[in-house]
N, C-alpha and C positions, 0 to 999 in steps of 0.2 A: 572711623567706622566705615563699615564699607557699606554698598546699596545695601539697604535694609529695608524689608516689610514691614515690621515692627513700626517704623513712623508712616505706615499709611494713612495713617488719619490726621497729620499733620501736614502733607504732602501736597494736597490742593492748596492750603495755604503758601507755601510758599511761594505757589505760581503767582501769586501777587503781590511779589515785591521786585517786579519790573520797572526801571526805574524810566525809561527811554519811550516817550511816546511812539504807536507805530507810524502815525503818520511822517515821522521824520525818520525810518526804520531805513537801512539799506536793504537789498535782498538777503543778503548774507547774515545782517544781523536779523533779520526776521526771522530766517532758517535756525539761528542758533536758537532764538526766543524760545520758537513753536518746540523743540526739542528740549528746552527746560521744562516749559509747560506739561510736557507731557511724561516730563522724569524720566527721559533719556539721556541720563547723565553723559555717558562717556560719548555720544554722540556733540552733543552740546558743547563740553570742552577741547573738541576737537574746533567747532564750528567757533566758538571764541576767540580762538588760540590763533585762527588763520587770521583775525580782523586785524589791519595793521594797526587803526586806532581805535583804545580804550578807554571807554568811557567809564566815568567811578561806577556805571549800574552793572556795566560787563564787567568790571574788577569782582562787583560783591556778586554775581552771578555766577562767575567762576571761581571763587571759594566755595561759595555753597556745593557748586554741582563735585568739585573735588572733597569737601567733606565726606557728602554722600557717596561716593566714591571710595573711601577710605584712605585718601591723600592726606596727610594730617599737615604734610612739608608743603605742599602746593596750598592748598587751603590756605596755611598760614603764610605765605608767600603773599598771595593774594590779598590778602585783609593787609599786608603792609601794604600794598601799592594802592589798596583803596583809603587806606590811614593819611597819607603822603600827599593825596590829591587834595585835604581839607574839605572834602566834599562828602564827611560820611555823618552817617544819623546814630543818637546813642545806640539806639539796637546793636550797631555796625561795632561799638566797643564792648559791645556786652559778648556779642559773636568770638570778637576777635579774643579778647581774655578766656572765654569757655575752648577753644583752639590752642592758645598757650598749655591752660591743664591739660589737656591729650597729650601733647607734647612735653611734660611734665616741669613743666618751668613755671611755678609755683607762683612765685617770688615775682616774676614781670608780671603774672595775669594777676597778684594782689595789687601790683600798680595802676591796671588799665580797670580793674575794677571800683577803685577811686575816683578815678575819672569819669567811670560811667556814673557813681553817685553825683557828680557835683553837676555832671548833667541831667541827671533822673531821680531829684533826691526821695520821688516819693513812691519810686520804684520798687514792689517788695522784695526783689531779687536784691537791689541796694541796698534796702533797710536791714535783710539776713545779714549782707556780707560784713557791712560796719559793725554788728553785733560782736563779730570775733576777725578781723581781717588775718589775722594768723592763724586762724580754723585745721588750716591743712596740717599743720605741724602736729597734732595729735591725733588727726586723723589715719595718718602716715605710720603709724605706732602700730606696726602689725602685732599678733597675736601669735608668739610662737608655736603654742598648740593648737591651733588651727591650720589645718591643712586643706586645700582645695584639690581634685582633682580632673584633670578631662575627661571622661566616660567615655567608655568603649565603641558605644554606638552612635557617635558624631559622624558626620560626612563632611564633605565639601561646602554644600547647601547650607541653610540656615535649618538648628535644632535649637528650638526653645519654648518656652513654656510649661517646664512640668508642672501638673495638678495629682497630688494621692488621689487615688481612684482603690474600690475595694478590691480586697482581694491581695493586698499587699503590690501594689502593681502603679505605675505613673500612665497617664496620657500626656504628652506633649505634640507640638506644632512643630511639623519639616516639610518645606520644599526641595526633602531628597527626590530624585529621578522613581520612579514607579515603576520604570521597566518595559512599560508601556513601547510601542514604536512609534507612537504619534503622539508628544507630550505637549498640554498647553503650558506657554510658560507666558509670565508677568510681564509686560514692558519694560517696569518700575527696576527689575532686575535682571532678566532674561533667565530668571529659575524660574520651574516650575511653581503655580502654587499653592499654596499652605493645605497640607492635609493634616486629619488628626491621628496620630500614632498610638499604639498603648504599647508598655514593654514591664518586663518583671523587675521586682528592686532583689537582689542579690544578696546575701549575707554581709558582703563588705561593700555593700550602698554602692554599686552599682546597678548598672542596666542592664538587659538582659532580653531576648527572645522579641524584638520587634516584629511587631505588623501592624496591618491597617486598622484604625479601630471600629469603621460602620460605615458600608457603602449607604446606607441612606443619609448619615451627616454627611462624608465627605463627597461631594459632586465637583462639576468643572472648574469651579474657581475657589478664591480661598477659602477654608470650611474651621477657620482655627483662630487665636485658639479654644480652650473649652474651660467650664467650671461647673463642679458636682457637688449637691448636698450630700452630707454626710452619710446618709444611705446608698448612692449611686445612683438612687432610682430617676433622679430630675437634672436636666443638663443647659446652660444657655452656653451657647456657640456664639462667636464673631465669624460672619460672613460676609460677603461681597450682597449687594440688592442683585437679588435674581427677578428677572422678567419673562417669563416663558421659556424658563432654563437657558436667557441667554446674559451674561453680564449689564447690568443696567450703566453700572459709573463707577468710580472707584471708592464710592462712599460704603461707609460699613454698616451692617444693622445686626441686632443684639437677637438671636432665634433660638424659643424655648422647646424642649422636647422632652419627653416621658419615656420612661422604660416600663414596656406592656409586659406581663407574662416575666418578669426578670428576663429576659431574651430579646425583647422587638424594642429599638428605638422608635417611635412615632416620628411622622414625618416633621418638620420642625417646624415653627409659626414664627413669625416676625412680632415683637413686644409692641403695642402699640406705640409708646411713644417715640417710636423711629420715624424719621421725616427725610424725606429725600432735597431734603437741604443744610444737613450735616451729618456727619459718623455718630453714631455707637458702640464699643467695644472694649475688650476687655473685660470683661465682669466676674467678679469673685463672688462668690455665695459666703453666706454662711453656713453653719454645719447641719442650723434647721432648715435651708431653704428660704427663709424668708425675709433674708436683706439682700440686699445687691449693693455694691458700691461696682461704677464702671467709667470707661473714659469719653469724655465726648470733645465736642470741638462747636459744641450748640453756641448761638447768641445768647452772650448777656456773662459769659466767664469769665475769668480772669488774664486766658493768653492762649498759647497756640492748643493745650488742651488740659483739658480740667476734669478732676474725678468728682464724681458726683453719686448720690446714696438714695436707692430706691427700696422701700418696704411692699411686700407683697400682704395682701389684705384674706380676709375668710372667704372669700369670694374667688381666687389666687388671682386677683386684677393685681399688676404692679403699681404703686401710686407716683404722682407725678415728682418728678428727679428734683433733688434737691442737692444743691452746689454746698461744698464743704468749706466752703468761705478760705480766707485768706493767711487759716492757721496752717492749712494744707495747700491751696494753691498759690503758683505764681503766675507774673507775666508770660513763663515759661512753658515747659511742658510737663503735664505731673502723667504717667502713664502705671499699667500691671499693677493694680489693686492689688493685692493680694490678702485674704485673711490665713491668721494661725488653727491650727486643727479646733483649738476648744473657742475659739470666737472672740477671743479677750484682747487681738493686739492687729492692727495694719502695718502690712508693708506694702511699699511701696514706690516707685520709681522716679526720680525730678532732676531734670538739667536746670531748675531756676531756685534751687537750695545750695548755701554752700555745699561743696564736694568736690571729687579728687578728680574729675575730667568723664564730661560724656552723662551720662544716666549714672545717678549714685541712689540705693537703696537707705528709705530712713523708716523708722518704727516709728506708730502711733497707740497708744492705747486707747481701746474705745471703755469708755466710763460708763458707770451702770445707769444711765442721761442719755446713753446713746453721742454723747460729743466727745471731743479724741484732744488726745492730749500736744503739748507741740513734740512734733515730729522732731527724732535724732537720727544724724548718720551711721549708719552703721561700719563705718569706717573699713580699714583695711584687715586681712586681706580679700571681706566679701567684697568689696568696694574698688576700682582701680581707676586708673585714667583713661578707660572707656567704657563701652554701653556696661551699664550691669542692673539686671534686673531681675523678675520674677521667682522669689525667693518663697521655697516653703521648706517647712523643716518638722523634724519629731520631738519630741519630748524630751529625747535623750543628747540632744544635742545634733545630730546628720541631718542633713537635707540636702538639695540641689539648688542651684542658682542657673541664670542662664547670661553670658556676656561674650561680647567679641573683644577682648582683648587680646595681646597680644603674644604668639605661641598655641592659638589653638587649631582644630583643623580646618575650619573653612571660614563662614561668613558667621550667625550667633552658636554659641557650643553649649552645654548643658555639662555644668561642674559638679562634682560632688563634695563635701566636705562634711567632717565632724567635729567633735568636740568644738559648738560653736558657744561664743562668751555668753554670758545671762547680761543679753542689754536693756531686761528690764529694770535693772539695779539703778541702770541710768535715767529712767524715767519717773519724774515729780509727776505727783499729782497732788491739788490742794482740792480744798473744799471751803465753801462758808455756808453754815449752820445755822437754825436757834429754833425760836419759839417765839408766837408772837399770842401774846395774852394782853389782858386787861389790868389795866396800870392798879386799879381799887381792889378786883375783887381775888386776883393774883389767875384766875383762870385762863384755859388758854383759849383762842378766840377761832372760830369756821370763817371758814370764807371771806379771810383776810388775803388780798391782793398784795405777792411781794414781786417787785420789780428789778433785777441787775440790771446797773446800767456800764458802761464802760467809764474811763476816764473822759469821754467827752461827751457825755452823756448820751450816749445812740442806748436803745433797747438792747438787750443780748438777750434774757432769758426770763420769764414770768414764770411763779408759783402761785397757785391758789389753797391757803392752807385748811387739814384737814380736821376731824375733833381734836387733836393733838395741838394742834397750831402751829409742826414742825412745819419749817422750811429749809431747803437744803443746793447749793447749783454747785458744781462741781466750775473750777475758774483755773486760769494759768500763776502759776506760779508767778511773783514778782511782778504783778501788776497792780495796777490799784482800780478800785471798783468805788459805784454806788450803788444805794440797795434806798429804797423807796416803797413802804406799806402805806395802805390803804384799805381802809374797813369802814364799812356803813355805819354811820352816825358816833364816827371814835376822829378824832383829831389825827390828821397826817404824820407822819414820821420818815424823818432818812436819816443815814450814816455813809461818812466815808470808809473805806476799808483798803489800806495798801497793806498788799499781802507780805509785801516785803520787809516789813517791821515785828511780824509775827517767826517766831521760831520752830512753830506747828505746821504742820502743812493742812491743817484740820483747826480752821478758825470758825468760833463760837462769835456771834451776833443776835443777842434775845432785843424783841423790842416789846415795852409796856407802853401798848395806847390808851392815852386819853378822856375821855368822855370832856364834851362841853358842856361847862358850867350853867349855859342857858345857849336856847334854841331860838331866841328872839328875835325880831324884825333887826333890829340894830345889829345887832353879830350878824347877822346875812348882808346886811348892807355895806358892812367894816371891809369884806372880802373884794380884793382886787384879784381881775381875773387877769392873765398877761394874754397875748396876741398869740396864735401862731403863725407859723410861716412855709410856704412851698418852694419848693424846685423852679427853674423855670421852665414855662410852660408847662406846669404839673399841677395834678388838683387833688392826686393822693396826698394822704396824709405818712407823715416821716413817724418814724423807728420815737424816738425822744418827744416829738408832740403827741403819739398817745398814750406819753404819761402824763403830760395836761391836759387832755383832755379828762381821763383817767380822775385827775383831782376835781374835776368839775364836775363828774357824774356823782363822784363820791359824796362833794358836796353840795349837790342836789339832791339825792338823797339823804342829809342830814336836814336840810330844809324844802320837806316837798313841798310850800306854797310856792316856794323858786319858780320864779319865769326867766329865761333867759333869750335873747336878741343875738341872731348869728349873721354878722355883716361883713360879708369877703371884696377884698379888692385883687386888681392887678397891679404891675408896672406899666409905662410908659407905653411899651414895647410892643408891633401888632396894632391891629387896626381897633378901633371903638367896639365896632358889633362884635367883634371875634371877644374884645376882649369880658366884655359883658358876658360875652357866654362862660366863658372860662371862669369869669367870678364865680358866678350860679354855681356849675360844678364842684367849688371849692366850698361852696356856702353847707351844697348836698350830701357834699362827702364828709362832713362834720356832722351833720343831721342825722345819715344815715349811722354813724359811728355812735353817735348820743342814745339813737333807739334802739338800735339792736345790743345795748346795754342798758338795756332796761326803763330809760326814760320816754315816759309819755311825750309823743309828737306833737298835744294840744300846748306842753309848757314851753316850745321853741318856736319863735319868730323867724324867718328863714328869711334876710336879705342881701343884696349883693350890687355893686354900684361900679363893675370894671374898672377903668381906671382914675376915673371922680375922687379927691378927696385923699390927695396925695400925704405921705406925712413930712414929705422934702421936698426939696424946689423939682425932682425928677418927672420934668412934665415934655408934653412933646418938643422935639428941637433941643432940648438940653441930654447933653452926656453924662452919663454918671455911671461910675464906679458899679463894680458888681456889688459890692454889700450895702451902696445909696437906693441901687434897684431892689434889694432883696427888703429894704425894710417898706416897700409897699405890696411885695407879696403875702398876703398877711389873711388873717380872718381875726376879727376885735369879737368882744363878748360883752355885754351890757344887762344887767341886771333889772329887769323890767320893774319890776315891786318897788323897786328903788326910789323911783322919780319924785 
């Protein structure tokens, strides 16, 4: 690829993966650093290039800066002489195999990425590729009638991003020249930057009649790119943070605007949850406006940047972003959301999914649950051994894509193409079903608690059912699941369920609870409660223990005399007073869990004892094992009536 915009919001990152402390810096290698840091590539690989000796951080610093660069020969050159040194970090093999596919050699980068697995085996980049390590062989399987084209109105610059806009007509993102005689341009690339374009689509799905699209969105610095609700009237923009119309940093913020009068763009607002301590960008709408899926680079992701899905509320407050979990991202980079005209499928961009080299586009379908299916490659020929991304298309099968591949005319190009395959043929979806009634009376049961759990029993999905007593969660093919009901004053119930035994993609699971034969002191006191357990240094409660807690409320509610005694401990680990405190928290956050579902706060005992009262030898001065320490991170339950 060559310098691109498009990874600005991954670009701060890399500036920290210098590997050479400065205090042991020469001048020279200082100079080169300071011009990584600041994403002056072709500066920087001059300044590397001159140093007689190279150290493995200068080898894997000048791949990079030649990546970015669109050196795909040198890059790869590079990552061998940091290979060679035996001084590289898995990243360093993961880099290097995703450089082989640009370079189309398939077959070495399914080697190196074996490698990366047995060094990363819990890598989800590694866990995809072992899935199918020959993936590319059918991906490679072009579509003879599908044709891509270059469009007319490409320059030199970077043209990407088209979004339908009404009227029959595209907006897209270019750092073409303006014409201007005093142009600002980017560091990051020395083009101009990113304004927002609109142009006509043509009978034969081309481009047509550009110009600028709104001197009030587009200002000094990047203004691009853009996403419209299906009426045109509502806009969120990725910009640069403005500070008194002067560039703040190179960080991105997501800025919403209205169209007044059909004519007037309002001036645009910054989404609250932008923070000047990572990006926002990217964002697709839905057709009513009121989803966003967009890309960030926030703490607590999965890798260099993750798409994440915000609902806008009757108030139009956006609510607080929620990460798409690990069915969609990787350690990698997932970029260009993008939704389908009628809101039923995601596309969207990922160098950490198998694919054919660079950014490869895969489809997700969103389920009527709002969660999305696992994502497929879209293979070739939208797909190539470089950037390829931001893909919308019509009904009829034409759309536009945007990639720098190779044969186009500048830096990203905007393709056309039609007659594209129905890749929703290729997309499973399953479900699991039923009804949860009463085992005597054959009816079906309200406000019955049902629980998906995964294979290792973490939380996925809660149902509360309704007079019907349906329940329903929509789950991935081929995996295996548990399902756990609960209802007041009815006996517990679970099931396993591997999807993969079923022939339906549409699995039936009824459950009939229960009633206990007697409510008596003796059956309350038969019941063993088991332990839970925390993180370390953590006092929340985990995904899987509040479904035991779950069975404890339940059955306390089956026997309201119940009194129960809540007694938290710590490990070893940490000072006494600290860790006392920590108990208490742990003791609290069970309490607080018990009452805000429904149980009186007179029927719990609230106590906590730090780290007193070990259940293993793990006391101060002895080492122990992480799962010797976990079995005193714990909170016990005791049944007071009992005694």
């Amino acid at each position: 690829m060559k310098k691109n915009t498009k990874y600005t919001l991954v670009l701060i990152m890399f500036s920290l993966l210098l590997t050479v402390p400065v205090q042991a810096q020469s001048l020279k290698l200082k100079k080169a650093n300071n011009y990584y840091q600041q994403f002056a590539y072709d500066k920087a690989v001059k300044a590397y290039e001159a140093l007689k000796e190279k150290t493995p951080g200068v080898y894997r610093n000048l791949a990079k800066s030649y990546l970015m660069l669109g050196n795909i020969n040198k890059a790869e050159q590079y990552y061998v002489d940091l290979i060679a040194t035996n001084q590289y970090q898995p990243e360093d093999v993961f880099d290097y195999a995703s450089v082989l596919l640009m370079d189309k050699k398939y077959d070495e980068a399914a080697n190196w990425m074996e490698k990366f697995y047995k060094l990363k085996p819990n890598d989800l980049r590694a866990k995809a590729f072992m899935e199918n390590p020959l993936y590319y062989r059918d991906l490679l399987k072009s579509d003879p009638k599908m044709v891509l084209t270059n469009i007319d109105i490409n320059t030199k610059f970077e043209d990407f991003s088209p979004v339908f806009y009404k009227n029959n007509q595209v907006v897209f993102a270019s750092s073409r020249d303006n014409g201007y005689v005093v142009t600002k341009k980017w560091d990051g690339n020395l083009q101009p930057f990113l304004d927002l374009y609109v142009a006509d689509i043509t009978d034969g799905n081309n481009l047509t009649n550009v110009s600028k699209f709104n001197n009030v969105v587009n200002k000094k610095y990047h203004d691009a790119p853009a996403t419209f609700n299906a009426n045109g009237d509502y806009m969120i923009i990725t910009r640069n943070i403005y500070n008194d119309s002067k560039l703040k940093d190179n960080k991105l913020w997501l800025y919403e605007t209205f169209l007044i009068d059909n004519q007037y763009w309002s001036e645009p607002k910054p989404i609250y949850f932008n923070s000047d301590n990572f990006s926002n960008g990217q964002a697709t709408l839905s057709p009513d406006g009121n989803t966003m899926y967009f890309v960030s680079d926030r703490p607590g992701g999965y890798g260099g940047t993750d798409i994440y899905k915000s609902v806008r509320g009757l108030d139009g407050r956006w609510s607080e972003p929620e990460n798409l979990g690990d069915k969609i991202n990787t350690e990698g980079n997932e970029m260009f959301p993008i939704y389908d005209a009628k809101g039923d499928y995601l596309f969207y961009s990922s160098n950490g999914l198998p694919g054919l080299g660079g950014l490869d586009i895969f489809v997700s379908k969103i389920k009527h649950d709002g969660s999305l299916t696992k994502p497929i490659n879209l293979g070739a020929p939208i797909n190539s051994n470089r950037d390829d991304f931001s893909l919308v298309y019509n009904t009829d099968g034409s759309g536009f894509i945007s990639s720098n591949r190779p044969g186009g005319k500048g830096d990203d190009d905007i393709y056309s193409f039609k007659n594209m395959p129905k890749y929703n043929d290729k997309i499973k979806e399953c479900y699991i079903s039923g009804i949860v009634s009463d085992k005597e009376t054959k009816e079906p049961l309200i406000f019955a608690k049902v629980y998906l759990l995964n294979d290792k029993g973490q939380k996925i999905k809660e149902f509360e059912t309704a007079a019907d007593g349906k329940y329903e969660f929509g789950i991935d093919c081929g995996n295996a699941y548990q399902i756990y009901v609960l209802r007041e004053a009815y006996d517990d119930s679970h099931a396993t369920i591997d999807s993969k035994q079923f022939e339906t993609p549409k699995i039936v699971k009824n459950f009939a609870l229960k009633r206990p034969l007697s409510l008596g002191k003796n059956e309350m006191c038969d019941h063993k409660i088991t332990p839970i357990y925390y993180d370390l240094d953590k006092f929340f409660i985990r995904y899987k223990d509040k479904v035991s807690l779950d069975k404890i409320i339940s059955l306390m509610n089956k026997f309201p005399e119940m009194k129960l005694e809540v007694s938290s401990y710590t490990d070893s680990r940490a000072s006494k007073p600290y860790n006392v405190v920590l108990s208490k928290n742990r003791t609290m956050s069970v309490i607080k869990y018990l009452t805000d579902h429904g149980i009186d706060k007179n029927r719990l005992v609230a106590k906590w004892f730090g780290e007193l009262y070990p259940v293993n030898a793990c006391v101060d001065g002895v080492k122990c094992s992480d799962e010797e320490y976990q079995q005193n991170r714990r909170t016990e339950f005791k049944i007071l009536n009992c005694q």
